[in-house]
VEXTITI-38528 format. One record per residue (C-alpha): residue in one letter; residue number from 1; x, y, z. Coordinates in steps of 0.5 Angstrom, whole numbers. Layout:
BEGIN
<node res="A" n="NUM" xx="X" yy="Y" zz="Z"/>
...
END
This chain:
BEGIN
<node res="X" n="1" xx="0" yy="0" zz="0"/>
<node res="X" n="2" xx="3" yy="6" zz="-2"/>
<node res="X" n="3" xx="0" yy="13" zz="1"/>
<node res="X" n="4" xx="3" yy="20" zz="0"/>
<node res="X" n="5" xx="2" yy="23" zz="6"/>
<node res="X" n="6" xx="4" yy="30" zz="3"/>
<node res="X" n="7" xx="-3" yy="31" zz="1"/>
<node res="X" n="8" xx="-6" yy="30" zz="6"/>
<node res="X" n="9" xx="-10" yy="35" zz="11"/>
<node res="X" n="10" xx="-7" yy="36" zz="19"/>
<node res="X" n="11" xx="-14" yy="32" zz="20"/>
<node res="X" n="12" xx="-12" yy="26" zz="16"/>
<node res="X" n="13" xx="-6" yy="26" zz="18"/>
<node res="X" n="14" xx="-7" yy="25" zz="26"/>
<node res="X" n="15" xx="-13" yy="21" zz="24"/>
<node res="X" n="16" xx="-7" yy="16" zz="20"/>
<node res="X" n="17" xx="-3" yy="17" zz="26"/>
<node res="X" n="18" xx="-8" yy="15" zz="31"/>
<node res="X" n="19" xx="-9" yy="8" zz="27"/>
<node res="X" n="20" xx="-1" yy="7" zz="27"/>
<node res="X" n="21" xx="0" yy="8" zz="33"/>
<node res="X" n="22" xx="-7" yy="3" zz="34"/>
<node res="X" n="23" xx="-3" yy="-2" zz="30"/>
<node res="X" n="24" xx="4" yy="-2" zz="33"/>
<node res="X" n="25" xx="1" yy="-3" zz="40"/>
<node res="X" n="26" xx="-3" yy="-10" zz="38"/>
<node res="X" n="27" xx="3" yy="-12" zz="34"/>
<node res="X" n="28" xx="8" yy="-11" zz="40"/>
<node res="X" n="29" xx="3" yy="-15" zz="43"/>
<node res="X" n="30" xx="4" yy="-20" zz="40"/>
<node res="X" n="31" xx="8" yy="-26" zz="42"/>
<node res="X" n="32" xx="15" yy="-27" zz="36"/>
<node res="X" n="33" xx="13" yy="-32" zz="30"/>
<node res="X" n="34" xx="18" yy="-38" zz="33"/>
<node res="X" n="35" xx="15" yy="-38" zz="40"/>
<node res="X" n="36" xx="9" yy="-39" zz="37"/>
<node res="X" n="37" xx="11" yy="-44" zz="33"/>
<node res="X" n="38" xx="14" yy="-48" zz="39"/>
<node res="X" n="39" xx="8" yy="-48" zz="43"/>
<node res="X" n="40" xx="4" yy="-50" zz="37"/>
<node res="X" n="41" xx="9" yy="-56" zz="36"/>
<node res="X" n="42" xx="9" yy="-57" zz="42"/>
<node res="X" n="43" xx="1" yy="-58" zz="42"/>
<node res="X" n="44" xx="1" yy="-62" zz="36"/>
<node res="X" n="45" xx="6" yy="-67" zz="39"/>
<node res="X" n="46" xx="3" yy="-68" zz="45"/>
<node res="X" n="47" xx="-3" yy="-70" zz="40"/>
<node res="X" n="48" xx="1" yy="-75" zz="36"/>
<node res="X" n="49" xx="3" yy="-70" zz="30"/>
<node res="X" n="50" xx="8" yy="-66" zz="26"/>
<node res="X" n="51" xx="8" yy="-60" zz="25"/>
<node res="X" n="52" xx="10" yy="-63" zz="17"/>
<node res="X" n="53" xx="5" yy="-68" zz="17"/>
<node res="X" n="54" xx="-1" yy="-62" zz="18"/>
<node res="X" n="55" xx="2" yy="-57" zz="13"/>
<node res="X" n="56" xx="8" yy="-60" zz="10"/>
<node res="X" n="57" xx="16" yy="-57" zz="10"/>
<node res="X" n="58" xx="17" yy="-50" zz="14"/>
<node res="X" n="59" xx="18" yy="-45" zz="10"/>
<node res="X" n="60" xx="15" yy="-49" zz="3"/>
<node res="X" n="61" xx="9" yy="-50" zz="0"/>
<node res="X" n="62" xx="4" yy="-54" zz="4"/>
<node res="X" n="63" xx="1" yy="-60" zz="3"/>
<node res="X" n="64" xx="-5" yy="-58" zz="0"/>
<node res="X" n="65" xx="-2" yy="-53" zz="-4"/>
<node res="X" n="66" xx="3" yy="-58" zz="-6"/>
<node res="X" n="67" xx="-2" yy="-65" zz="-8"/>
<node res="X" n="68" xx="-5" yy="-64" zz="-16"/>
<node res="X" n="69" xx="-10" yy="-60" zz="-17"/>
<node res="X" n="70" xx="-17" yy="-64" zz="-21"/>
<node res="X" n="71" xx="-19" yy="-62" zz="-27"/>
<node res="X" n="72" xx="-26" yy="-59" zz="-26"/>
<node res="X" n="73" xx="-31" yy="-62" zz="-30"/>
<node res="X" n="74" xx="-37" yy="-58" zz="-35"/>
<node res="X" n="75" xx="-30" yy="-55" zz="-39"/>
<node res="X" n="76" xx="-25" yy="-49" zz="-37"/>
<node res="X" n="77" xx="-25" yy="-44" zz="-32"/>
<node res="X" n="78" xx="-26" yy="-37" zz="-32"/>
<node res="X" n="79" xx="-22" yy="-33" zz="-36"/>
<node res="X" n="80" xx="-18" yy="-39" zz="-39"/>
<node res="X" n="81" xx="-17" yy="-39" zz="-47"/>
<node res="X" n="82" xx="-20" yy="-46" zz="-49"/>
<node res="X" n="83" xx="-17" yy="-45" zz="-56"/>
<node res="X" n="84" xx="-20" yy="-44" zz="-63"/>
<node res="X" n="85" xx="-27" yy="-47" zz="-64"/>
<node res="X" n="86" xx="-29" yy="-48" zz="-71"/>
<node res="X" n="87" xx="-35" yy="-43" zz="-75"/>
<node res="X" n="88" xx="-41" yy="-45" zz="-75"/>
<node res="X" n="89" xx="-45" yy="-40" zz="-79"/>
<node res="X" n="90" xx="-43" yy="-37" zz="-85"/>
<node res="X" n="91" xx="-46" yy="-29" zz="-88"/>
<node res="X" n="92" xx="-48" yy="-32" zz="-95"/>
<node res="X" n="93" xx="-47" yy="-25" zz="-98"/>
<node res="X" n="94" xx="-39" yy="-24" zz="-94"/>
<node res="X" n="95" xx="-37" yy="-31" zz="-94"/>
<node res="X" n="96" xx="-32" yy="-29" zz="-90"/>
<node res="X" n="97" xx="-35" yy="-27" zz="-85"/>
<node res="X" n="98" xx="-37" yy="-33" zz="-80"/>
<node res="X" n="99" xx="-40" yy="-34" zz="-72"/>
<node res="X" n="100" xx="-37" yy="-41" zz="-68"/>
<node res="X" n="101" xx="-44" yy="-39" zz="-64"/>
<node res="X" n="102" xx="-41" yy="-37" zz="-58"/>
<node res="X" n="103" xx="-41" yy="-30" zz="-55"/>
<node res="X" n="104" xx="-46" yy="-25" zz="-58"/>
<node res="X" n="105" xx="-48" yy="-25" zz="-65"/>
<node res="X" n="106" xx="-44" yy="-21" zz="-70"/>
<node res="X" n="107" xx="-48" yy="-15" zz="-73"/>
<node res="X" n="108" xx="-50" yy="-18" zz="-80"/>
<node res="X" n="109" xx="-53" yy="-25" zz="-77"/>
<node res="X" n="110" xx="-56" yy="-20" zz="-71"/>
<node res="X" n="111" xx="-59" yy="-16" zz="-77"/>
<node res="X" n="112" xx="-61" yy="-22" zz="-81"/>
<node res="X" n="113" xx="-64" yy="-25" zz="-75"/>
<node res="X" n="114" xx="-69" yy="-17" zz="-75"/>
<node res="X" n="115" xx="-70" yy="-19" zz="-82"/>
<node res="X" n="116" xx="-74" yy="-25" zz="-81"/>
<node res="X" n="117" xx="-69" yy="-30" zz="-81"/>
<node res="X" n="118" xx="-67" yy="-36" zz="-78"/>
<node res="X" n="119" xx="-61" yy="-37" zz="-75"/>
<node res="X" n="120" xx="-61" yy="-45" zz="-78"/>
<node res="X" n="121" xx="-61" yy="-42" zz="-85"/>
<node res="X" n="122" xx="-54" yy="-39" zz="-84"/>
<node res="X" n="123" xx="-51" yy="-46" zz="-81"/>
<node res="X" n="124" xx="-45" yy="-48" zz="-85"/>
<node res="X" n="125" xx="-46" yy="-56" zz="-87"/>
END
């Protein structure tokens, strides 16, 4: 987060004072990261466990984030290509001009479609 403090007004200023200051005192409160492992450990051996058979090597990816992922079923996820679909419909005025039937139609279908006409007649057999 980045934030110019030379723009802001003396209200502004004491009020991100404020909340630093609010934000140091919960931190200080805190007790160091490898005491808190150790006691976690500790915890975890009494139970019969390691801290590597929960979450996998200190450090490194965990063992969740580590085993492979499945492929979903139903196809591709948001925002990943599924690569080129071959045309389904053809414009018999601009033969060059073709629709593989997904997303919005193109305006000369669309246009063709107003006049009347059936999408099954522009289906390229």
């Amino acid at each position: 987060m980045s934030l110019n403090i030379e723009n802001l007004n003396p209200q502004e200023l004491a009020a991100l004072i404020k909340r630093a200051n609010s934000r140091r005192k919960v931190l200080s409160k805190r007790k160091p990261a490898a005491q808190t492992k150790a006691a976690v450990a500790k915890v975890l051996k009494s139970a019969g466990w390691t801290f590597e058979e929960l979450y996998g090597k200190a450090g490194g990816a965990t063992a969740a984030a580590a085993a492979p992922k499945k492929a979903r079923k139903g196809g591709a996820t948001k925002g990943r290509s599924t690569g080129k679909v071959a045309p389904k419909y053809r414009n018999p005025a601009s033969p060059k001009d073709t629709w593989t039937g997904r997303g919005k139609q193109p305006r000369w279908l669309a246009a063709e479609i107003a006049n009347g006409r059936k999408v099954e007649e522009f289906l390229i057999k």
